[in-house]
C-alpha positions in Angstrom: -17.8 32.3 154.0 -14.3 32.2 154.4 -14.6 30.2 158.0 -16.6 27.9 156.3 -14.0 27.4 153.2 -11.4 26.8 155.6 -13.2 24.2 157.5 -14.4 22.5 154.1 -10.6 22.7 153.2 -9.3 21.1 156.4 -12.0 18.1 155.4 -11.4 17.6 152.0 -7.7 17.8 152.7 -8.0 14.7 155.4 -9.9 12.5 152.4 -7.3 13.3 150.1 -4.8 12.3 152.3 -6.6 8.9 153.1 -6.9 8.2 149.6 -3.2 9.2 148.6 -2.3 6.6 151.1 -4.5 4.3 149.6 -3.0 4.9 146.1 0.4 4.3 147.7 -0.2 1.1 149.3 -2.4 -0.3 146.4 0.5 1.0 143.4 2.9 -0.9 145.6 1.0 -4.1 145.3 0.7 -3.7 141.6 4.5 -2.9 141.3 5.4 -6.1 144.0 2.7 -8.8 141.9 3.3 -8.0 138.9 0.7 -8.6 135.3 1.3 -12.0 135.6 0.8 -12.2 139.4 -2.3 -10.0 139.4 -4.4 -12.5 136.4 -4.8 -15.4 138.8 -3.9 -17.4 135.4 -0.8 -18.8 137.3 -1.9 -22.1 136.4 -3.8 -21.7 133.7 -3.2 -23.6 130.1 -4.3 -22.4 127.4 -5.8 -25.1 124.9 -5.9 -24.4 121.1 -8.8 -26.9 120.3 -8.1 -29.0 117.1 -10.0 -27.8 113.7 -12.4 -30.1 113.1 -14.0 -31.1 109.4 -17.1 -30.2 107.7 -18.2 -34.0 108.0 -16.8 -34.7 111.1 -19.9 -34.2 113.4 -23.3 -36.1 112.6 -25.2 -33.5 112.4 -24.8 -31.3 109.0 -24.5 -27.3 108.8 -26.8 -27.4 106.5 -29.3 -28.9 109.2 -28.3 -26.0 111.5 -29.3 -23.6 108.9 -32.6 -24.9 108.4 -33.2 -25.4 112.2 -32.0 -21.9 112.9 -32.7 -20.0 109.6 -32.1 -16.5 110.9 -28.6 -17.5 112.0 -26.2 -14.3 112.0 -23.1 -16.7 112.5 -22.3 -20.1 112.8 -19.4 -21.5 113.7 -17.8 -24.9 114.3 -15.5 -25.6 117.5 -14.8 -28.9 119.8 -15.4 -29.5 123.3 -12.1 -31.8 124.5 -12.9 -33.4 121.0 -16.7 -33.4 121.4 -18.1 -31.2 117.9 -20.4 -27.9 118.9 -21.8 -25.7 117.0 -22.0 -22.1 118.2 -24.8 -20.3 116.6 -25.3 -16.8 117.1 -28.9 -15.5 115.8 -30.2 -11.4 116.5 -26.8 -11.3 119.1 -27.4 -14.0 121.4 -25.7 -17.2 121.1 -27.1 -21.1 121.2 -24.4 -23.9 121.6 -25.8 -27.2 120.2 -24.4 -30.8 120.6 -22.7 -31.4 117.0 -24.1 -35.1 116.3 -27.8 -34.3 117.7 -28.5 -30.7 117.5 -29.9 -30.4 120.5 -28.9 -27.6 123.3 -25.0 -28.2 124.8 -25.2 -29.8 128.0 -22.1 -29.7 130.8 -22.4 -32.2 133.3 -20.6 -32.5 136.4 -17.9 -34.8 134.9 -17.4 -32.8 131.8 -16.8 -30.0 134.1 -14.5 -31.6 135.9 -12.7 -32.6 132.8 -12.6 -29.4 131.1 -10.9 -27.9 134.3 -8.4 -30.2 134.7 -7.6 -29.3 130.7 -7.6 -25.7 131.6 -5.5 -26.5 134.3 -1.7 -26.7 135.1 -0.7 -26.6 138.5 0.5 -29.4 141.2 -3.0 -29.5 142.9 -6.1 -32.1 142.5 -9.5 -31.2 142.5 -11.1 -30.8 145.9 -15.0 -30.1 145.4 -17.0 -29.1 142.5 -20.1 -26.5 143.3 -22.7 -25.8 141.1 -23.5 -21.6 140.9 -25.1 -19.2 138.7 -22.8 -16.6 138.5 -19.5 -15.4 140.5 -19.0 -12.1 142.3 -15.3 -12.4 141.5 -16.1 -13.1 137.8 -17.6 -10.0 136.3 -19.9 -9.9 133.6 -20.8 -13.7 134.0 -24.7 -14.6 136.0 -25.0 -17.5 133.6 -25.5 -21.5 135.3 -21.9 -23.0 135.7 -19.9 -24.9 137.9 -16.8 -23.9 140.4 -14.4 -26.7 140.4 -12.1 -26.1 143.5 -8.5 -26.9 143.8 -6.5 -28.3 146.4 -3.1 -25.9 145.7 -1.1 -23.5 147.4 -2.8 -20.3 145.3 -6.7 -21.5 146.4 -7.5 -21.9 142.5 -10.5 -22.3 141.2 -11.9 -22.3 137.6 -15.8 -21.3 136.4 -16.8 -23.3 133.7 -19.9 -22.3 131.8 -22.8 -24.7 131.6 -24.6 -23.2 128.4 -21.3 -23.3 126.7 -18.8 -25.6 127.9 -16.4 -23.0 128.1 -13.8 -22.0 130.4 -14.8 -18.6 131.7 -11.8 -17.9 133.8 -9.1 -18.8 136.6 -9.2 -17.0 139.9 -7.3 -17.3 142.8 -5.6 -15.3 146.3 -3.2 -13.2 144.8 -5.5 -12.5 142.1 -7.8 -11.6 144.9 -5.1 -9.3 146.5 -5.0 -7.5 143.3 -8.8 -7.0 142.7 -9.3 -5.5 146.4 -6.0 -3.3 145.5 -7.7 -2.5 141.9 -10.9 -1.5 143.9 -8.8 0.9 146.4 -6.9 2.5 143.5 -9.6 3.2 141.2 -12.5 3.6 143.9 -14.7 1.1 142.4 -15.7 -0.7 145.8 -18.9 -2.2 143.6 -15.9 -4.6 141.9 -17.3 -3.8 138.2 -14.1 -2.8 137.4 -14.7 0.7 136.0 -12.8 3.9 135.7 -15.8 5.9 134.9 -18.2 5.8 138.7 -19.9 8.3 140.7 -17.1 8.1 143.6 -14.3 8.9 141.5 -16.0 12.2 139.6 -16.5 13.2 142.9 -12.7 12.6 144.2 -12.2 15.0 141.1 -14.5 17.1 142.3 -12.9 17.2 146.0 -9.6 17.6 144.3 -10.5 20.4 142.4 -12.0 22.1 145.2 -9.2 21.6 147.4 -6.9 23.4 144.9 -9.0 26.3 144.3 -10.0 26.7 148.0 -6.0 26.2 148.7 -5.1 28.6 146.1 -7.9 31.1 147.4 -6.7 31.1 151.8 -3.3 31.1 149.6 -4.2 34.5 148.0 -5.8 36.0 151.1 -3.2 35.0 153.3 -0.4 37.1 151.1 -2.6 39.8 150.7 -2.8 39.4 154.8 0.8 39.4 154.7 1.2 36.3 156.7 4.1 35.2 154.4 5.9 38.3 155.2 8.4 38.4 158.1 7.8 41.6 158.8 4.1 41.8 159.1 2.5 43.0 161.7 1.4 40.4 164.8 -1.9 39.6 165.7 -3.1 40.9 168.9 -3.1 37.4 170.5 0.2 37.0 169.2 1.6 40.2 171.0 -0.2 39.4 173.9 1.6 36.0 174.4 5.2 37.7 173.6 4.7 40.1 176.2 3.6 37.0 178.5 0.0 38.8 179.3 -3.0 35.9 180.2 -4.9 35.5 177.5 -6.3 32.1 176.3 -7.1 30.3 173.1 -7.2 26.7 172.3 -7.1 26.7 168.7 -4.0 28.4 167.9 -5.4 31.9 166.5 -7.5 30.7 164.2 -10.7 31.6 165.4 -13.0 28.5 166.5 -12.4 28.4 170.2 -13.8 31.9 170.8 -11.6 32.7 174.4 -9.1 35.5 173.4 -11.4 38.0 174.2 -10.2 41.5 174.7 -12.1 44.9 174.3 -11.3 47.8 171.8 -11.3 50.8 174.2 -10.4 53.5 171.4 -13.1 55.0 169.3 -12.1 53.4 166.0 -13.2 49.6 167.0 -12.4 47.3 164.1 -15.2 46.2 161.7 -16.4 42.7 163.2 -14.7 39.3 161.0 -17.5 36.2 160.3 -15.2 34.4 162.7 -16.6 37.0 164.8 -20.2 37.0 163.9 -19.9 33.7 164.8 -18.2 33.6 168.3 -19.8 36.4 169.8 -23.1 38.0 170.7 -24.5 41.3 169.0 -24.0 42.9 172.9 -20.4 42.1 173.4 -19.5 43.4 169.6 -21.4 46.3 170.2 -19.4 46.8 173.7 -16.1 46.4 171.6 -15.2 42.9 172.4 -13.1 41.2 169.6 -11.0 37.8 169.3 -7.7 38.8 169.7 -6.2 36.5 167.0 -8.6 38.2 164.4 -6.9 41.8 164.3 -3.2 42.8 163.8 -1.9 45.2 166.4 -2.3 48.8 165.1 -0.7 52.0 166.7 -3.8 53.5 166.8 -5.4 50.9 168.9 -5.5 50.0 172.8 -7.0 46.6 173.8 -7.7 45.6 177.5 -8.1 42.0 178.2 -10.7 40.3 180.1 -8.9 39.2 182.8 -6.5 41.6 184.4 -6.8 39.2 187.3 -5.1 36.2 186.0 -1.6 34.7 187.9 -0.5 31.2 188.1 -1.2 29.2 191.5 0.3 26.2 192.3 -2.3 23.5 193.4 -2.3 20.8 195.8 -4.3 17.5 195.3 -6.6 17.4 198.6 -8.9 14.6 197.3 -10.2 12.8 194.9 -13.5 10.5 193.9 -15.4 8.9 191.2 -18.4 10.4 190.0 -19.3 8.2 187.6 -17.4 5.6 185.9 -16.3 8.0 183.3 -15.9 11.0 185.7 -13.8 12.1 188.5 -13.8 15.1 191.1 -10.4 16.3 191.9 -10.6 19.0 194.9 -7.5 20.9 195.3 -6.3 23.7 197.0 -3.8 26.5 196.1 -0.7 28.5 197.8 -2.0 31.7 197.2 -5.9 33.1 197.0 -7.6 32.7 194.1 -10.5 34.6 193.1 -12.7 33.5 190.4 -16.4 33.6 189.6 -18.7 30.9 188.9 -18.7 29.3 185.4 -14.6 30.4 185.1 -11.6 27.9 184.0 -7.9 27.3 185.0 -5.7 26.3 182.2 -3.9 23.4 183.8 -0.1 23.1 183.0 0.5 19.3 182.0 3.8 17.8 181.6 3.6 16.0 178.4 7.7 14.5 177.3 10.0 17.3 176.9 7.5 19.8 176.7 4.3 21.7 178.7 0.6 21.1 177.4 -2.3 23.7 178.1 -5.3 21.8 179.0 -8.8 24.2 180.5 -10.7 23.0 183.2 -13.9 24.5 184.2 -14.8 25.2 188.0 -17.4 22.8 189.6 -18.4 25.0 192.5 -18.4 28.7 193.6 -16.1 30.4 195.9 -15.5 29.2 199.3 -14.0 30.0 202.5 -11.8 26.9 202.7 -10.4 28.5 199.4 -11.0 24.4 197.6 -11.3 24.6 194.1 -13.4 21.5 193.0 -12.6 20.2 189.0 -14.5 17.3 187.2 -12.3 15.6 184.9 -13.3 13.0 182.7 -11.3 9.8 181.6 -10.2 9.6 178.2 -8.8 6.6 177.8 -7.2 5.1 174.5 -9.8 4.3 172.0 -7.7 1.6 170.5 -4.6 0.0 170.6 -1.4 2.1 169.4 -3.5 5.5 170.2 -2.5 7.2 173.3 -5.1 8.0 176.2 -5.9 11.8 176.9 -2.7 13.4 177.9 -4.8 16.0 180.4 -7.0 13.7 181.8 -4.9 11.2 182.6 -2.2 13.1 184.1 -4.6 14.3 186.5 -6.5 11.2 187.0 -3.0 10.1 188.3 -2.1 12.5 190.6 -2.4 11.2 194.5 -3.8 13.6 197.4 -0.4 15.7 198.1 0.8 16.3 194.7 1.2 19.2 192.8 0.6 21.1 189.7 0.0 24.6 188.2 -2.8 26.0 186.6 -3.5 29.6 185.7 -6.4 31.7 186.0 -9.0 32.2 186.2 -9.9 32.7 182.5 -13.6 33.1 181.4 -16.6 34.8 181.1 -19.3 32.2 180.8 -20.8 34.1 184.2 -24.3 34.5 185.0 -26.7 36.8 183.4 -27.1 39.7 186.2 -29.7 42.2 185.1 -32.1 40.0 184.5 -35.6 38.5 186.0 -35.7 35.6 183.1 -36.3 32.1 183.6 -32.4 30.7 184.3 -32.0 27.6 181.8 -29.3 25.3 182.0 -28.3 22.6 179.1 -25.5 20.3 179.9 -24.1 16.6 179.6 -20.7 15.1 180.4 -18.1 16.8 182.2 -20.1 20.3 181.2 -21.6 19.7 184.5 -19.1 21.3 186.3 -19.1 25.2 185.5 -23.3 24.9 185.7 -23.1 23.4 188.7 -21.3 26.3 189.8 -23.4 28.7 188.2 -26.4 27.1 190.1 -24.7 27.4 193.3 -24.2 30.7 192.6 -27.5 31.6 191.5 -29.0 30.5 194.6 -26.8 32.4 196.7 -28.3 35.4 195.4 -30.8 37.0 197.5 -34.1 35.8 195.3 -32.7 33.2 193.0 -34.1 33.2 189.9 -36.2 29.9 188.9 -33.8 27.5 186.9 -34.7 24.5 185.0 -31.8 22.3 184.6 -31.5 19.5 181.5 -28.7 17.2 182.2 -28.1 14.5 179.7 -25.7 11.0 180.3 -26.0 7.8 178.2 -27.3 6.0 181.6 -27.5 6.6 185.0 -24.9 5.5 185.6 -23.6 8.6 184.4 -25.4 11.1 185.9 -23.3 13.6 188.5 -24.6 15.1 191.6 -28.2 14.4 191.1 -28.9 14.1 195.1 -27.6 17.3 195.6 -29.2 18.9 192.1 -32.9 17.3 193.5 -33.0 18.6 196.7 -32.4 22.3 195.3 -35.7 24.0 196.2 -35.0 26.5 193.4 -34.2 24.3 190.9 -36.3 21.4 188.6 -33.6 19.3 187.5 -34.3 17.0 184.5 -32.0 14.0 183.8 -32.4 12.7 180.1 -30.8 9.5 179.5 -30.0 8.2 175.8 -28.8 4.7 175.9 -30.8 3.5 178.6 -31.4 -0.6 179.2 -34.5 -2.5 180.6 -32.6 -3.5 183.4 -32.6 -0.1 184.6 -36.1 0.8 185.2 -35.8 4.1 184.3 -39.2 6.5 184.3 -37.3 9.8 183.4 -37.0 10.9 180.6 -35.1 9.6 177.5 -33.3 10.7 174.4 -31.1 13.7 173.3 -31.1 16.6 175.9 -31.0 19.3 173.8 -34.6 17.3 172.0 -35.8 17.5 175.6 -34.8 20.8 176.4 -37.0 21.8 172.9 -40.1 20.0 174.1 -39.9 22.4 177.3 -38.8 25.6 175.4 -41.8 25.2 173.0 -44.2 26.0 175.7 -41.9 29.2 176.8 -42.0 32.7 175.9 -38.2 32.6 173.9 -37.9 36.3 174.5 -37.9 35.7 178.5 -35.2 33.1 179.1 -31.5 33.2 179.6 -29.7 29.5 177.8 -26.5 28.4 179.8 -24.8 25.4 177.6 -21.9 23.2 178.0 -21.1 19.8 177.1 -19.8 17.5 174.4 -18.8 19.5 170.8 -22.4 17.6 169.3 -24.7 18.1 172.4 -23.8 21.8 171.8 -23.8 21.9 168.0 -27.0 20.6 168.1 -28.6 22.7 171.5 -27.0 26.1 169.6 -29.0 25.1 166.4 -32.3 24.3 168.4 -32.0 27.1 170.0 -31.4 29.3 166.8 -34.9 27.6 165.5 -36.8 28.8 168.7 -36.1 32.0 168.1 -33.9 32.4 171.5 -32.4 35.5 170.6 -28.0 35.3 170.8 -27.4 37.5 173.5 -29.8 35.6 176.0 -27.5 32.7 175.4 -24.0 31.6 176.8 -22.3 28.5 175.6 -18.6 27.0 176.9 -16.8 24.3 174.9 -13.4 25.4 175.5 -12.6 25.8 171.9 -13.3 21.7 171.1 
């Protein structure tokens, strides 16, 4: 509950955020245009028609009364000098021509004339366009006429057809305003209410974000986090005393690689973070996340990987994969030993400081001692936001050039004591440490039967599938999900983990060990899938580096 109030927190806090800004920015608008500004009456003048007599128009009031006998209200007004009467009968009002009595009618001209009355600016009237209603005129559908000016504001002035009667002035700063009114008060439907769905529910987020701050607040003191004498965390320790351990997501519990195991007999009780990261067989074993447990006297941890030094790496060779994905082989000074499915967390050079960025494996252990990396290019999704740091410092680096990494970290490693079907579920760069976990499965000396889903968005994208083919031991099934007729493609199509389902289905759930890694919603969605299949949690081993 508490993982999932933090993560609700973290969201909620992001909307706030975006709205505050959009406060700001539309209260500054208000403050710079000013009442005045904001009306789009800039040029508006306001005409106080002329009382007219009881006899001036032809036709009587006492002939309205008798026409219209059920009359709440009737009133007398002028029209640029023209008598109307304005009859209101049960709440809806008729306007009728003061010498006939028949129904108002606003021509064209008329309209033209009473905008050019209304108005008071240096411009002349530029086109005239009948409509029935105005999106920027609210609370008006009625038959009218938009008379257009030719000024530096854009004016333009609805006149009412029914009516003859100015309904109202609008122009660019007063559209300004009304988009700022709509960002300020979240009324994006331009009704121009306070009272809407969105805003209760910006309350809402508000209020939650208060009481979920004030509640990690109060758990955090009683945690003693604020104190500067509290105890560290375990993966805290471990990094002061310069020990290789990894973690992605700072200690807080969502990238599931500080591992170590509780080796005395009073284990601490399991956190949802936990529950969540790791299988009922490495809890029962002892394993823990590292950040999740302050360092006790009474306890003794041993970490994962006791084997773990920093190698410095040289750039042997490099090649395109795809267009998205390269294949960096390098080699290192000293001997590295790693098992299939393990990372190296690369050292980049980032400004003045060093960035840790984890890169899985793409092959098993060799006797040239080459360690084989896919990489894949993130380049800058727009203008002004910088590319991937990791990626592209590698990406760069020409055959002969260094850097160092540190490793191997990991324990995404093949299930041993097993006979079970051998499942793999990938897409993207994941390919790399099941690639390596094939290899190393069919090194064994009766390799297990593997079926091996692989999803890209064409195939364009698709790594190694010669080499994946020709495996004896292995069905390898490409799925494709933004494939074009040009292609010709037979194979299959979709989402991976959809395809994966359609071929579990027909399995035994209890007799087959799940290897995922790919993109953060391949695997969201494959973990889920798998949940609903029944799969049970310790025949499955996923790797997203934390992301």
């Amino acid at each position: 509950m508490m993982r999932f109030m933090q993560w609700l927190h973290r969201w909620v806090s992001l909307i706030l955020i975006i709205q505050v800004v959009l406060w700001l920015i539309s209260a500054t608008v208000f403050s710079i245009m000013g009442h005045h500004g904001m009306s789009g009456h800039q040029y508006m003048r306001h005409i106080h028609p002329e009382m007219l007599a009881d006899e001036s128009p032809q036709w009587s009031i006492q002939q309205v009364r008798a026409t219209h006998p059920q009359a709440d209200t009737i009133l007398l007004t002028n029209v640029l000098g023209h008598p109307q009467y304005q009859v209101n009968v049960s709440g809806k009002w008729l306007y009728l021509d003061g010498h006939t009595g028949q129904p108002w009618q606003t021509d064209v001209n008329l309209a033209q004339a009473l905008a050019l009355a209304s108005y008071d600016g240096p411009g002349q009237i530029a086109e005239v366009e009948q409509v029935t209603g105005a999106a920027e005129v609210v609370d008006w559908s009625a038959a009218g006429y938009r008379v257009q000016f030719a000024d530096d504001l854009n004016t333009r002035v609805y006149v009412d057809a029914a009516s003859g009667q100015i309904v109202e002035h609008r122009n660019t700063p007063w559209t300004i305003a009304d988009w700022a009114f709509r960002l300020h008060f979240m009324d994006y439907s331009g009704e121009r209410s306070f009272n809407h769905l969105l805003i209760w529910s910006a309350g809402l987020f508000a209020l939650w974000f208060s009481l979920s701050g004030l509640m990690l607040l109060i758990r955090n003191i009683s945690q003693g986090d604020f104190n500067p004498r509290r105890k560290p965390t375990w993966l805290e320790q471990l990094q002061r005393d310069e020990k290789p351990i990894a973690s992605s997501c700072g200690g807080g519990g969502t990238c599931g690689l500080c591992k170590v195991t509780f080796t005395n007999n009073d284990v601490p009780t399991p956190t949802a973070a936990e529950k969540v990261m790791l299988s009922e067989a490495e809890l029962t074993a002892g394993l823990r996340l590292a950040c999740q447990h302050k360092v006790q006297a009474k306890d003794a941890v041993e970490l994962a990987n006791e084997n773990v030094a920093s190698h410095l790496l040289t750039l042997q060779n490099k090649r395109d994969l795809t267009p998205s994905i390269a294949e960096l082989t390098f080699t290192s000074a000293s001997r590295l030993d790693y098992q299939a499915g393990q990372f190296l967390q690369f050292k980049i050079p980032h400004e003045s400081t060093v960035l840790e960025r984890h890169y899985s494996l793409a092959t098993v252990p060799n006797a040239d001692n080459e360690l084989v990396f896919t990489v894949r290019h993130m380049p800058a999704p727009k203008s002004g936001v910088p590319a991937g740091v990791g990626s592209s410092f590698l990406c760069r680096l020409q055959p002969g050039e260094h850097v160092e990494a540190i490793g191997p970290f990991g324990d995404f490693l093949l299930t041993k004591a097993s006979s079970r079907q051998q499942v793999f579920i990938g897409g993207g760069a994941g390919i790399a440490p099941l690639r390596a976990l094939v290899q190393a499965e069919q090194q064994s000396t009766t390799p297990r039967p593997a079926m091996f889903f692989y999803g890209a968005r064409n195939s364009a994208e698709l790594c190694y599938t010669e080499e994946l083919e020709q495996n004896p031991h292995v069905t390898y099934v490409p799925v494709l999900s933004a494939v074009s007729e040009k292609e010709r493609w037979t194979g299959q199509t979709g989402f991976v983990h959809e395809v994966a389902e359609a071929w579990l289905r027909e399995q035994d759930a209890q007799q087959v060990d799940v290897y995922v890694c790919g993109p953060p919603l391949m695997l969201e969605a494959t973990m889920k899938m798998l949940a609903e299949l029944g799969v049970p949690r310790d025949h499955i081993k996923f790797d997203d580096f934390g992301i």
